[in-house]
C-alpha positions in Angstrom: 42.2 -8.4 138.2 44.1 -7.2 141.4 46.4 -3.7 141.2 49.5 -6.5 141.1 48.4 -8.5 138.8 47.2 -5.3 136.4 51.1 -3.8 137.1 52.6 -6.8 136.1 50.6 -6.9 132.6 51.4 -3.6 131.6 55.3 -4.5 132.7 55.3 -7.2 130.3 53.1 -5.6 127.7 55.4 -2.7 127.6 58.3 -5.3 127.9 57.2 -6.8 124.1 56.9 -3.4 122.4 59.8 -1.3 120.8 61.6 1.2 122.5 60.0 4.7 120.8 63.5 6.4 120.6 64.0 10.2 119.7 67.6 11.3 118.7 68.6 15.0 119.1 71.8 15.8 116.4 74.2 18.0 115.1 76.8 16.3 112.5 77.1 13.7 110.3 75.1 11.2 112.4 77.6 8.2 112.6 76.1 7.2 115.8 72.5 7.6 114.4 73.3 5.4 111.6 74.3 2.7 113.8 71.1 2.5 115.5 68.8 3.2 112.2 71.0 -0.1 110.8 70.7 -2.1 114.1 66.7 -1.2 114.2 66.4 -2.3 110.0 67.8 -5.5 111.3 66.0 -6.3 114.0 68.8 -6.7 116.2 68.0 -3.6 118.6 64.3 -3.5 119.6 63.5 0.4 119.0 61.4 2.3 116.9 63.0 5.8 115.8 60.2 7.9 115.9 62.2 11.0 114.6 65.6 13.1 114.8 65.9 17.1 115.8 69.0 18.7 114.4 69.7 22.1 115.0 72.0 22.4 112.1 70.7 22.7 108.7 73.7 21.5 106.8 74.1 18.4 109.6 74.4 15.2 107.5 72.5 13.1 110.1 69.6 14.9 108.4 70.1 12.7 104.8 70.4 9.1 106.9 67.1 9.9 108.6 65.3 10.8 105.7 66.9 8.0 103.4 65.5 5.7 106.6 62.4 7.5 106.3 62.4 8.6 109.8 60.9 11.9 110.6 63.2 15.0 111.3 62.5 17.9 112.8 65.0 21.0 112.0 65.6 23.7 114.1 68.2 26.6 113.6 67.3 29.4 112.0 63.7 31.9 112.4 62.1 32.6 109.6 64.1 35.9 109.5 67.2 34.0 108.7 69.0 34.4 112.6 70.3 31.2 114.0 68.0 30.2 116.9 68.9 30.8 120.1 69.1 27.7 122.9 65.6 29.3 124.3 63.7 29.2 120.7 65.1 25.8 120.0 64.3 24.4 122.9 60.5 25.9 122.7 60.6 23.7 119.4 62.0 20.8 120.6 59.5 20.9 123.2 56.8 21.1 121.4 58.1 18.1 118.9 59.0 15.2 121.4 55.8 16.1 123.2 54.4 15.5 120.2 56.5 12.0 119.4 56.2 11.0 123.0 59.3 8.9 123.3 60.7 6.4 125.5 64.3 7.5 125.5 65.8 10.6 124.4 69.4 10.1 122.4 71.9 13.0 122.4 74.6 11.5 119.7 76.7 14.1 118.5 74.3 17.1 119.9 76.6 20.1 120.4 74.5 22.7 122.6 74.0 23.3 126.2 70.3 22.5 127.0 68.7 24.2 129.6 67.5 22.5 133.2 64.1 24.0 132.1 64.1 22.0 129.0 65.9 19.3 130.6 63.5 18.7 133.3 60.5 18.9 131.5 60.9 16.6 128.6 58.5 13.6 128.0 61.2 10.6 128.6 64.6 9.7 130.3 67.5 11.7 128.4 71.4 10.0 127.5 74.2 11.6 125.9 76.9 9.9 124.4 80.3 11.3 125.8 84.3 10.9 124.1 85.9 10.3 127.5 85.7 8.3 130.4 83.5 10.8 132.6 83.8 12.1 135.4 87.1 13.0 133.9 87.5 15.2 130.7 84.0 16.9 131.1 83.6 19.3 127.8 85.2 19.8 124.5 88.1 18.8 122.9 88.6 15.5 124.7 91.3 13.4 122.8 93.6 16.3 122.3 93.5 16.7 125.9 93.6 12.8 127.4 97.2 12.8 124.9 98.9 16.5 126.0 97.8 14.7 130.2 99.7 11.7 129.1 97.0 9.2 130.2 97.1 5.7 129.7 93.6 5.4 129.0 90.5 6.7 126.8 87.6 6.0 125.7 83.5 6.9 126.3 80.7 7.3 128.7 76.7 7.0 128.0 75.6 9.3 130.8 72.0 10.4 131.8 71.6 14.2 131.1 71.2 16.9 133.9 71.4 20.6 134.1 75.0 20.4 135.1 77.4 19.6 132.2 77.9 16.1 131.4 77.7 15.5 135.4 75.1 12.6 135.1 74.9 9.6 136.6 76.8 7.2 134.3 75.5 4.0 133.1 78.1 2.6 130.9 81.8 2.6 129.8 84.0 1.3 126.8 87.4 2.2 127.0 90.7 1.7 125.2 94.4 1.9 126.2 96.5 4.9 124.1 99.1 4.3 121.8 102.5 6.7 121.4 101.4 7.0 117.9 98.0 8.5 118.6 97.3 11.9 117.6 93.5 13.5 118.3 92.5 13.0 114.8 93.7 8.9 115.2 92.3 8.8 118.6 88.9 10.1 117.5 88.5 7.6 115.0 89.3 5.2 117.6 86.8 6.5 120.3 84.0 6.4 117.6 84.5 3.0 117.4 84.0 2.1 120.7 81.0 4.3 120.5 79.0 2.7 117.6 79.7 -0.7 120.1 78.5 1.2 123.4 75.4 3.3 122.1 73.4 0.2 120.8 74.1 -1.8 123.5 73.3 0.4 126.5 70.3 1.0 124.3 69.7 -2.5 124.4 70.2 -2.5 127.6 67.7 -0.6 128.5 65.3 -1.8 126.2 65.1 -5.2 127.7 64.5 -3.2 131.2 68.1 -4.8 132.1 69.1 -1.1 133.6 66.5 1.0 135.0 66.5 4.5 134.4 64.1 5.4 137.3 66.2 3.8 139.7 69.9 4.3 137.5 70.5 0.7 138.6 70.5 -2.7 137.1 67.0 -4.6 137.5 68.6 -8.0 138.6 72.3 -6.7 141.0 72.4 -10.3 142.3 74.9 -11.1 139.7 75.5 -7.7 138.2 78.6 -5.2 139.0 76.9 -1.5 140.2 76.8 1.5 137.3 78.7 2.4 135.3 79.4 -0.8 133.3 82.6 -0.4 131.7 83.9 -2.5 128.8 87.4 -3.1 128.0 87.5 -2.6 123.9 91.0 -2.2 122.9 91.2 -1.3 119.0 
């Protein structure tokens, strides 16, 4: 068998096999439970392999479990102090080494990570952001698209780098704002777009549509250039 010919078999071998995803939390895990019902149903081809909170008391803990997905906890030492971002990270290193993923899914993860710990993780990393980045980097999103008066809102799936929420972006679902939204109404709304984005980037990627390694789409004869965006008004 030529090197071209062994390439292209482990292409397609890897092609036919689930997506190992590994999801890094912090709340109730809305998003998480979106891809745990879209995996149970065969309609997303991944394989949780496990979840990291760093939050004891974070909700996403009980879906994984009740999924029987592995979880990994990570927030306080033994002495009862919360972890720092070093200590967890040291952790979390150590655990998706150990689950050697594919794809690593921030959904709902609210720490800074480190470019140590970014750049030396086992697979690509994505974050799930409530705006349409580059604009509205941070916290507190919705409260600030409404007080800037902007027409429009939504999400971004980003890959992660050691700048904040500065990477390159692969998709987009946004929604036009109504004079009735507050924050609250608006957040609701966002999340909905985002249970539609999150499994289909993943998808996405799963069937080696976009390329991480290049942040590109595999086939751009007929495809528009990253980001993606999707018009979901609701």
């Amino acid at each position: 068998m030529s090197k071209s010919d062994s390439s292209s078999f482990v292409a397609k071998d890897i092609k036919n096999k689930p997506l190992r995803v590994a999801v890094l939390v912090s709340g109730s895990g809305s998003n998480l439970q979106v891809l745990i019902d879209a995996m149970q149903s065969g309609k997303l081809p991944i394989e949780i392999v496990g979840v990291i909170s760093n939050r004891a008391d974070a909700y996403a803990i009980t879906r994984a479990q009740q999924a029987h997905i592995p979880v990994a906890i990570f927030s306080h030492t033994d002495s009862g102090k919360r972890m720092t971002i070093k200590t967890f990270e040291r952790h979390a290193s150590v655990q998706l080494q150990d689950w050697q993923p594919d794809l690593i899914v921030l959904a709902g993860f609210m720490r800074v990570l480190s470019s140590d710990f970014i750049n030396n993780v086992p697979a690509p990393m994505i974050n799930l952001h409530p705006s349409l980045l580059p604009a509205y980097k941070g916290l507190d999103t919705h409260q600030r698209v409404i007080t800037a008066g902007e027409r429009y809102h939504g999400c971004s799936i980003h890959v992660v780098t050691a700048e904040l929420d500065a990477g390159a972006v692969l998709t987009q679902a946004l929604l036009s704002l109504s004079a009735k939204d507050n924050a609250a109404s608006l957040q609701k709304r966002v999340q909905k777009l985002e249970h539609q984005l999150l499994p289909w980037t993943i998808l996405l990627i799963a069937k080696q549509v976009i390329s991480l390694d290049t942040l590109s789409f595999t086939n751009n004869d007929y495809l528009p250039s990253l980001p993606l965006k999707l018009f979901l008004d609701n």
